[in-house]
C-alpha positions, 0 to 999 in steps of 0.5 A, spaced: 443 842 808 436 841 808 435 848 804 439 846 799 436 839 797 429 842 797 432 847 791 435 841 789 429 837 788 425 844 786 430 845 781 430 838 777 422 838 777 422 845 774 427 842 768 423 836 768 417 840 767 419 844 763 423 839 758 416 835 757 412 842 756 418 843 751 416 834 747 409 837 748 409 843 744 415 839 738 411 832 737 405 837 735 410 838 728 410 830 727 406 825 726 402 823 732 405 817 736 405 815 744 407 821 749 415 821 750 417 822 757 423 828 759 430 825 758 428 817 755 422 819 750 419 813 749 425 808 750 421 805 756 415 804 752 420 801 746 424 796 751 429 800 748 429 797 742 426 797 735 422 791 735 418 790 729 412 787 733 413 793 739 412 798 732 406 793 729 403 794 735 403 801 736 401 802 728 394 799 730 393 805 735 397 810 732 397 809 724 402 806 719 406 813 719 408 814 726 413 817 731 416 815 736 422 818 741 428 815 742 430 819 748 430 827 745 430 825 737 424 824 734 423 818 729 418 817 724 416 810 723 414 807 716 409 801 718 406 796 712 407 795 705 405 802 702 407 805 707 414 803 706 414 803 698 411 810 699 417 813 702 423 808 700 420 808 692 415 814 692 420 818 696 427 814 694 431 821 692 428 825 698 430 819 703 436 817 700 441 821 706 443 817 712 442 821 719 450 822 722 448 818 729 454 817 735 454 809 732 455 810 725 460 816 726 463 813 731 464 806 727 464 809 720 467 816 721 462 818 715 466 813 710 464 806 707 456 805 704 452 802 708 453 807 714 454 814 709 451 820 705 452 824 700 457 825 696 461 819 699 455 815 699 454 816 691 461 815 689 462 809 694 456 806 692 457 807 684 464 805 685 460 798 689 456 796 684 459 796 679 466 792 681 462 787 684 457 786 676 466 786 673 468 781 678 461 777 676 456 777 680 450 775 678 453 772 672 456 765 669 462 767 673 461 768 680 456 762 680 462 756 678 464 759 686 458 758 689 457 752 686 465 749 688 463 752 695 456 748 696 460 741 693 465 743 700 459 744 705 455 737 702 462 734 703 461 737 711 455 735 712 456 728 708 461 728 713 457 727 719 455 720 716 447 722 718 449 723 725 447 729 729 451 736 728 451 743 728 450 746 721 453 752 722 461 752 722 459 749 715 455 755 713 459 760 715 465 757 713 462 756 704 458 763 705 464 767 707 469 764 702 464 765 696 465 774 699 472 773 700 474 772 694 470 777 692 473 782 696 480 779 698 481 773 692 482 768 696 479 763 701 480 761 708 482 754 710 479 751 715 485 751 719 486 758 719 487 762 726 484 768 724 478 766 721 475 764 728 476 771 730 473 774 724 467 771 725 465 772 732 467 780 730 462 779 725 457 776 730 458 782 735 458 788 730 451 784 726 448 782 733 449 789 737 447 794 733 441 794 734 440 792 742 438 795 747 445 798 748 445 801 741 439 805 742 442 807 749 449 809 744 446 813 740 440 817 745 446 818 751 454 818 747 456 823 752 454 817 757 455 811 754 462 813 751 465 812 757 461 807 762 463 799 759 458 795 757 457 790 750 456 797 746 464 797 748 464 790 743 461 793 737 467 798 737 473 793 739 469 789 733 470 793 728 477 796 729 479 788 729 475 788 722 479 794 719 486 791 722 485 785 718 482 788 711 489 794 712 492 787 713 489 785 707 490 791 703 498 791 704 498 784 701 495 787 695 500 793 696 506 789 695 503 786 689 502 792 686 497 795 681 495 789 677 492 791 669 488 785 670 484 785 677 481 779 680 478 783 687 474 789 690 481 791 693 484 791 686 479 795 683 480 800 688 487 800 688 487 801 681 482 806 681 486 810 686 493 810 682 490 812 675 484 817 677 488 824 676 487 828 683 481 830 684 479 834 690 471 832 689 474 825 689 472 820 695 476 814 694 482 814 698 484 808 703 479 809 709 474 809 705 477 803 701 477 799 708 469 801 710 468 798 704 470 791 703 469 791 711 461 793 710 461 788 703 464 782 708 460 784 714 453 784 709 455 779 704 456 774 710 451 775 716 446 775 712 446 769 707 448 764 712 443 766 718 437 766 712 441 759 711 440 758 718 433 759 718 432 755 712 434 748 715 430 749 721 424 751 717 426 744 713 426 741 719 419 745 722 415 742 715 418 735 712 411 735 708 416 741 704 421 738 704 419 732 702 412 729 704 416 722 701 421 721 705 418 724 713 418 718 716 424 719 721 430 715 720 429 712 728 424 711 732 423 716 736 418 717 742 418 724 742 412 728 743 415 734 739 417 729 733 410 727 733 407 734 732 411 735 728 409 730 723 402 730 725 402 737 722 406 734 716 401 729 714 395 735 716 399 740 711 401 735 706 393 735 704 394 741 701 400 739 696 400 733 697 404 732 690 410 738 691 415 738 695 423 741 694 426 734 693 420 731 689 422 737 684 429 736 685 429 730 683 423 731 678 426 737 674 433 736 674 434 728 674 441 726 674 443 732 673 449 733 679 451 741 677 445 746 679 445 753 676 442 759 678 438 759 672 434 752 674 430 757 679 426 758 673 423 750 672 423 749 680 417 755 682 416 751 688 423 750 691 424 757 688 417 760 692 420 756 698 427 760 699 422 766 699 418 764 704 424 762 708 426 769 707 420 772 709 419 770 715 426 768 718 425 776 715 432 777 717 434 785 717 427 787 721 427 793 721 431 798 716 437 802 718 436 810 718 434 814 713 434 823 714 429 827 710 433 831 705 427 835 705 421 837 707 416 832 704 408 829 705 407 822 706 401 817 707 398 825 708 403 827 713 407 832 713 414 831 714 420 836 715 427 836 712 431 833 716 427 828 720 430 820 722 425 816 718 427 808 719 422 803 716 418 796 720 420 792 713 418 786 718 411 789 718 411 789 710 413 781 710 407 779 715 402 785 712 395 781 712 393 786 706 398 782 702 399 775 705 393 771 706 397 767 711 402 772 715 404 768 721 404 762 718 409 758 713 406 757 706 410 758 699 403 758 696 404 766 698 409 766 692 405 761 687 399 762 682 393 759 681 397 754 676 403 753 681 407 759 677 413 763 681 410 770 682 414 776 686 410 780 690 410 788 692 411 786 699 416 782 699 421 786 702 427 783 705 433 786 702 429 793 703 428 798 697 428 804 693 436 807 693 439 804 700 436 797 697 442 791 698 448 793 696 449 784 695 442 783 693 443 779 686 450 775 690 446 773 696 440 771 691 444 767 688 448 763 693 441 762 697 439 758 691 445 754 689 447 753 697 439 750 700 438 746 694 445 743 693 443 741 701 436 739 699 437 735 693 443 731 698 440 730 704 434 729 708 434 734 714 431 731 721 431 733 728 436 729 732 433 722 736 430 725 743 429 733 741 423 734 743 423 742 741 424 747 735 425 753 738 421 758 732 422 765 736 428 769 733 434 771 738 433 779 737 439 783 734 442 787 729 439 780 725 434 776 726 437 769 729 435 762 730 437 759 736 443 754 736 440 748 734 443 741 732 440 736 725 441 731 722 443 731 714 441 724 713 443 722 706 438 721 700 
């Protein structure tokens, strides 16, 4: 017995021994990073996770193109502004393809946009962008949507008569009807029983992907296929969604094809019963199913949790929201109100004749409909929704790309069929770019004459061929939602809270923390 186990022992070193001469010899052809380990690679280092800051620190030792192994796969990481244009912009076709990993084929079986490559992804893709520019977007059409669900979720809030809430519902419920309607043609009711379902399922698919327990998933499939745990969720998740959009497309079955259609599932329909067979054609139901599921999943978790942020950061910095109006409405003994408005009045000094309410009010006066359009006369308010995305910085780190061939960046050299995968975090918070990274300053997007400016680094719905499907529409609905909220109430911490939690909840997305405010009227 004693033999045996000696065997044992001297065999799985020798394996162990072997697999890590094995990483040694292979990380030579990638572009230098920290030495993985036999089995686990770098996971350990990682946490497990992709965390932007984790990667930011290793660019420091490392360089902005560097590799990291998740478990046997090597992946190259692209850190920093140019970095990133490089390879998303400057290398837009060559990076375009989407590596088939266990999550995604698991979840997606190669259909839908966001998880898919190739031929699929370019007619799924095209077919997207151009039914959701016919369905509005963008245009005078969709915005009379947004504006109707900014009114309901000012009556919500208006509602609480100034007393302390959770935001949320609120937000979720509008953000959600303006992409229903886009995809279904209808909205949910408040009471609606599936809609709480929808939401949580949402909430899964957003939040684990990017855990520790999907990096786990996609290094060991063969394990974590059959042991349980929250990875479980995501699938029991995304077969909830597909259930309720098959619902959906049945209703629409029903109907029949419409000459006139009014939703992403009309425009399929229609495309399906009038293009002639095609046997290079990738429009079928399963695919329609991954699509309206990908564009409800995106359309919704990322507006509302960058919304999130934007009332929290009101609340942070009551000298942006309105210097005039930051004396709190109660009286308060509380230690972290009074940083909170000793920091107010510090940074007030700076701009001590802007803030959102002031323009608001300045520019649109008594005017009660605000359009997309007004963004060009309110550059400050506008600077402060781009700050607000920067640095909530939302989706941190970009889903994968693959090289469809070999390719040369920043003076590495990169083979076909590498995992690239971009910090876009490290872009938002470049100090090459930023004069203030860490710290909220809509002065980042203003010019010295108080002019709106974009910014090459300001990346958040990432870039090149695989930039957001919903960019316009979730452009749109963060303008018409926040200063719908900012020119009706004034937003304040709760009598007694003593702290703003700033640090995100880490996930698929970056989240805040639940919180409570009060939405007092002005």
């Amino acid at each position: 017995m004693l033999l045996i186990t000696e065997l044992f022992i001297a065999l799985f070193l020798t394996l162990f021994i072997a697999n890590y001469l094995k990483l040694q010899r292979l990380r030579r052809r990638y572009p230098p990073g920290p030495a993985p380990l036999p089995i686990i690679g770098n996971l350990w280092t990682l946490n497990f996770v992709l965390h932007y800051d984790t990667l930011m620190q290793l660019a420091k030792t490392y360089g902005n193109v560097f590799t990291v192994w998740l478990g046997q796969k090597p992946v190259v990481v692209l850190n920093g502004c140019q970095a990133i244009r490089d390879g998303l912009i400057s290398h837009s076709e060559e990076l375009v393809g989407r590596p088939k990993t266990p999550t995604y084929q698991d979840l997606t079986r190669g259909k839908g946009v966001i998880f898919s490559t190739g031929h699929n992804w370019k007619q799924q893709r095209r077919f997207g962008l151009m039914t959701l520019r016919n369905l509005g977007v963008g245009k005078k059409s969709l915005e009379v949507r947004i504006q109707e669900e900014a009114q309901t979720m000012v009556e919500f809030f208006a509602m609480t008569k100034g007393k302390s809430q959770n935001p949320s519902p609120a937000i979720i419920h509008s953000v959600t009807n303006v992409i229903s309607v886009v995809i279904f043609g209808h909205h949910f009711s408040r009471d609606d029983k599936e809609f709480p379902q929808l939401i949580k399922a949402n909430y899964v698919i957003a939040s684990r992907l990017g855990s520790a327990w999907g990096r786990l998933f996609d290094a060991y499939p063969w394990l974590m296929r059959h042991i349980p745990g929250p990875h479980q969720d995501i699938f029991k998740s995304n077969a909830f969604m597909e259930k309720f959009v098959k619902k959906e497309i049945q209703s629409h079955k029903e109907k029949g094809v419409t000459e006139d259609p009014q939703d992403v599932i009309d425009f399929y329909q229609t495309k399906i019963s009038r293009d002639p067979p095609d046997v290079a054609s990738t429009f079928d139901e399963h695919n329609m199913v991954r699509l309206a599921a990908e564009l409800f999943l995106a359309g919704t978790e990322t507006t509302t949790t960058t919304l999130r942020w934007a009332l929290l950061y009101m609340v942070k910095h009551p000298e942006i929201q309105g210097a005039d109006r930051m004396i709190p409405l109660q009286r308060t003994t509380s230690r972290g109100m009074h940083d909170i408005l000793a920091e107010a009045v510090k940074s007030s000094q700076a701009c001590p004749s802007e803030n959102v309410q002031k323009e608001l009010e300045d520019v649109l006066g008594e005017s009660q409909i605000i359009h997309y359009e007004d963004r060009k006369r309110l550059p400050y308010t506008n600077a402060v929704i781009h700050e607000i995305q920067r640095m909530s910085g939302i989706i941190p780190v970009g889903l994968f790309r693959e090289t469809g061939k070999e390719i040369t960046l920043q003076g590495f050299n990169i083979e076909k069929g590498s995992l690239i995968i971009p910090n876009l975090s490290s872009a938002l918070f470049d100090p090459d770019h930023w004069e203030t990274p860490r710290q909220f300053n809509p002065g980042h997007f203003l010019d010295k004459e108080g002019k709106f400016m974009n910014k090459e680094a300001f990346l958040p719905f990432s870039a090149g061929h695989h930039v957001c499907l919903g960019e316009a529409l979730a452009r749109m609905e963060l303008f018409i939602f926040f200063t719908s909220l900012l020119r009706a109430f004034t937003i304040r911490l709760p009598e007694g809270v003593e702290n703003v939690k700033m640090d995100p909840v880490f996930g698929g997305t970056l989240r805040p923390h639940p919180y409570q405010i009060c939405a007092v009227p002005c």
